[in-house]
C-alpha positions in Angstrom: 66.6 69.8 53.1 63.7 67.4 51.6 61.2 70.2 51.6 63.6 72.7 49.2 64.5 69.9 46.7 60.7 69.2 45.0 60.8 72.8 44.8 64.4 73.2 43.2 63.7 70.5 41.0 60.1 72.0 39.7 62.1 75.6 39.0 64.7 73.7 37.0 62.0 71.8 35.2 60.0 75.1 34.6 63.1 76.7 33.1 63.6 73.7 31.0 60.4 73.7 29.4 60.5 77.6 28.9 64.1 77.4 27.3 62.9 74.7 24.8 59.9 76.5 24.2 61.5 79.9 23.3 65.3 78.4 22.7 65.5 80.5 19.5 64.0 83.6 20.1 66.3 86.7 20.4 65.3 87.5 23.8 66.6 83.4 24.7 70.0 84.1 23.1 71.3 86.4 25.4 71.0 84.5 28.7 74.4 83.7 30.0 75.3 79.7 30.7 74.5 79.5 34.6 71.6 82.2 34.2 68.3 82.6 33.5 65.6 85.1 33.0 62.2 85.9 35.2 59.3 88.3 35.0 58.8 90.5 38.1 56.1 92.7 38.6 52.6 93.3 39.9 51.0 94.8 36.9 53.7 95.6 34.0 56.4 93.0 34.0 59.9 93.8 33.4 62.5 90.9 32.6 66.0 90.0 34.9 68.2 87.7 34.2 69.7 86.4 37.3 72.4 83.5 38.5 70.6 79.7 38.8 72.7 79.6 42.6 69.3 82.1 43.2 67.2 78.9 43.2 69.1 77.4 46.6 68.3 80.2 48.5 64.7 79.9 51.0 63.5 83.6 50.5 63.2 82.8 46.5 62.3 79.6 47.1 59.2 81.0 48.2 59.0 83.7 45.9 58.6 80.4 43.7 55.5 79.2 45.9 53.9 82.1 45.5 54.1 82.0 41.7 53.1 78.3 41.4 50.1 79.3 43.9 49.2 82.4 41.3 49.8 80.9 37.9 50.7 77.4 38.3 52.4 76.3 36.0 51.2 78.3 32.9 53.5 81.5 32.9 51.7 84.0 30.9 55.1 85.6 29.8 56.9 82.3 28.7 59.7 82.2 31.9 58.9 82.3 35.1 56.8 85.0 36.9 57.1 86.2 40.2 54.2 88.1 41.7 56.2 90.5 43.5 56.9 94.3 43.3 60.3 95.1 41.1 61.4 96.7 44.6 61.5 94.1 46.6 62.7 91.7 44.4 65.4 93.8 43.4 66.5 94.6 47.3 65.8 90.7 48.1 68.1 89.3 44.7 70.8 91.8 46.0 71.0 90.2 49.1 72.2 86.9 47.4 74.7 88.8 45.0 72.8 88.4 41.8 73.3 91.7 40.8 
């Protein structure tokens, strides 16, 4: 349980600093409470907005390695970015119920 925490806490810390970045913009105001949005894709991006319970779960959580292990902690599109196909994260995020 040790190892997931650091990497819950950087998520939430991540989404922090990319909601007070872009708090204002139109594409900000129409995250739910309890959501938030990501950038999935290999070469063109496309945005989901997905539940924050997303972040417990160990498959993501590595999803979340990977993009810290690709672009750090600079995310080109302002959110976070996962450097995964739209397929698979769309069959993996169904699998926890976020859509």
């Amino acid at each position: 349980m040790a190892i997931r925490m650091p990497r819950i806490i950087q998520a939430r810390q991540i989404l922090k600093r990319s909601l007070s970045n872009g708090g204002s913009t139109p594409a900000s105001m129409d995250i739910p409470k309890g959501y938030f949005a990501i950038y999935v894709g290999e070469q063109e991006k496309k945005r989901f907005v997905v539940p924050v319970s997303i972040l417990s779960e160990p498959r993501f959580q590595q999803l979340l390695h990977q993009s810290e292990q690709e672009f750090g902690y600079n995310h080109p599109m302002g959110g976070i970015t996962i450097p995964c196909s739209e397929d698979v994260f769309t069959d993996l995020a169904s699998h926890f119920g976020a859509f």
